[in-house]
N, C-alpha and C positions, 0 to 999 in steps of 0.2 A: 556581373555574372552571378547566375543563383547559385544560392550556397544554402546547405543545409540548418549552416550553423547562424545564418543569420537572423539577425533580429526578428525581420518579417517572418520568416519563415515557422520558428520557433513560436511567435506568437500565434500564427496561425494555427500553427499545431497543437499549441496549448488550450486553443476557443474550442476546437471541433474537439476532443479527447474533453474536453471539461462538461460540454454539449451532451455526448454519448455518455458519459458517466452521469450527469443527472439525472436524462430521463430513464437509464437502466434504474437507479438509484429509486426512483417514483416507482417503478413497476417494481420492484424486487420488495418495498417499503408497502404496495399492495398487497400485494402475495403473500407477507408474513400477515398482514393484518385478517384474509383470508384461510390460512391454514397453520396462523399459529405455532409454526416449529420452529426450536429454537437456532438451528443451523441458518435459516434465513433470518432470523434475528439479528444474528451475527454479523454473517455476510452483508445485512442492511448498513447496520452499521458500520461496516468496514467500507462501503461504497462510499457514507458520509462520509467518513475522515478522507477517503479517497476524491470528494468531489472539492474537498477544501483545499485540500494541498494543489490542487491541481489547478484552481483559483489565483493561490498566491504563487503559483507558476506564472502565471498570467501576468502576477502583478509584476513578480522581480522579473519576469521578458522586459516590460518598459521601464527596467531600473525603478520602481517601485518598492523601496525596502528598510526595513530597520533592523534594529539586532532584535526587536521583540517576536517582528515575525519570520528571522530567520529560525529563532530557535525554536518558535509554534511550529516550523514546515518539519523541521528534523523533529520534533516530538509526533509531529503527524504521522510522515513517514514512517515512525516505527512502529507506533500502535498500529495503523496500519494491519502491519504483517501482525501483528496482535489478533486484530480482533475478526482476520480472515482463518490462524490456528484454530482460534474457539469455535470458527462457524467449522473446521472439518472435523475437529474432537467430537460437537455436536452431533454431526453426521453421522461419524463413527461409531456414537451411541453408547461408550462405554461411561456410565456416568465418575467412575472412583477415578482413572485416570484424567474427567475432562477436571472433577472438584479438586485434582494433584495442580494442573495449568493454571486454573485459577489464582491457586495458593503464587505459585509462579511467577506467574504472569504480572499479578500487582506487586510485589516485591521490585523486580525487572523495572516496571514503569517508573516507580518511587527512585529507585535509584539512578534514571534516567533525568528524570525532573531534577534532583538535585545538582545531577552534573552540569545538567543546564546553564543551574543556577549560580553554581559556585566557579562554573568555566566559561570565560567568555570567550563564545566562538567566535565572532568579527565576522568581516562579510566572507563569504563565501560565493559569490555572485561574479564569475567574470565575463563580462561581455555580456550580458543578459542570460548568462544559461545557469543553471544552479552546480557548480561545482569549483570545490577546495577541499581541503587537506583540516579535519579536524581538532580539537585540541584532544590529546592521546587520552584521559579519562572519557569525553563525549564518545569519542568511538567505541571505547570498552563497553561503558554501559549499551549505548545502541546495540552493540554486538551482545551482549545478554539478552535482548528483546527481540531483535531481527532473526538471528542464527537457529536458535532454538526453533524458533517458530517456524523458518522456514522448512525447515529439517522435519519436524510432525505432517505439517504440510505434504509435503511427498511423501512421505511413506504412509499418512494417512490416503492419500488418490491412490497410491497404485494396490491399497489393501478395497477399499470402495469400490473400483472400479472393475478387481478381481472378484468383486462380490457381484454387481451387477451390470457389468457388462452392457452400458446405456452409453449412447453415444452422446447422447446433449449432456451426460454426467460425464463423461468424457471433455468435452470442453470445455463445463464449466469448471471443471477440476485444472486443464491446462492455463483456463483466463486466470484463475487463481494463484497460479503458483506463477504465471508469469507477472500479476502486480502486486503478488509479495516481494518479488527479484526486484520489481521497480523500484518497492521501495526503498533498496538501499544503492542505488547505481549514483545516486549526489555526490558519490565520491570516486562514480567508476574512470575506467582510464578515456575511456569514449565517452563523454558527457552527454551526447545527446543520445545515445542509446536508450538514455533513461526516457525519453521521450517517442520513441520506437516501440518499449516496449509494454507501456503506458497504451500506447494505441493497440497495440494487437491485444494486449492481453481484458482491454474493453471490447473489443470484438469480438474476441473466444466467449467472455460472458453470454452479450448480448445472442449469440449462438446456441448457446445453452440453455439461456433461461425463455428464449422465443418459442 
């Protein structure tokens, strides 16, 4: 019987969503090199970290995993939403508040990395899908990087969007704030949502930036 939740399925889900994030990933990585703003800078970058995690989805789908690259996927995941805030700070244009994020932002990370370091998370992997219950430091810090970020995030779209009223900025504001959500759903109650929303919220991009 097909199931959503299983192996094939998830793997499959994982190829095409890692597919559509590259070659978004290439064109978006054009684009800045053509117009030079730093908001697609950002966003470039945050599609890279986005097309990496999304890889080692792939790999823990076939039980492919260690505690090294568990802990890379959750450092992924959170810059992630990192480094999608700075591309809408950038947008936003205020520079004193994006150099405040900054300051922020790499504090958040630093203290991310440590917890890492100093907590060991063990597998998190059941069944092939990425979800478990992390050690209560990992969470807190992630939650210092994720939370924040997602929070500027929206109220950064619906200040941009009240400003220019563009419908491809439109969606790509919604792709963005749906795979900053994604990135913290490795622990949601529906595990595979995180892979639901992973696919739409590369679609909303790819809508936007066509």
């Amino acid at each position: 019987m097909f199931s959503v939740t299983s192996q094939g399925f998830v793997t499959f889900s994982t190829i095409v969503i890692f597919l559509l994030s590259a070659g978004l990933t290439f064109f978006i990585v054009k684009k800045y090199i053509a117009k030079k703003q730093l908001n697609l800078l950002f966003w470039s970058a945050g599609l890279i970290v986005f097309t990496v995690a999304v890889f080692l989805e792939i790999l823990m789908a076939d039980k492919i995993y260690s505690r090294f690259l568990i802990d890379f996927y959750l450092f992924l995941v959170a810059v992630l939403v990192q480094f999608l805030a700075l591309g809408s700070f950038a947008l936003f244009g205020n520079k004193k508040f994006l150099n405040y994020y900054y300051i922020y932002s790499t504090l958040a990370t630093v203290f991310l990395v440590v917890t890492l370091i100093v907590s060991p998370v063990g597998n998190i992997i059941n069944s092939h899908i990425v979800y478990g219950v992390l050690p209560l430091s990992v969470t807190i810090s992630s939650s210092f990087v994720t939370f924040p970020a997602a929070t500027f995030i929206i109220l950064i779209a619906a200040i941009s969007y009240k400003k220019f009223h563009s419908n491809k900025l439109l969606s790509i504001i919604a792709g963005v704030i749906i795979v900053a959500i994604a990135g913290t759903l490795y622990i949601a109650a529906i595990p595979v949502f995180l892979y639901y929303a992973e696919f739409i919220g590369i679609l909303l991009l790819w809508l936007g930036f066509m």
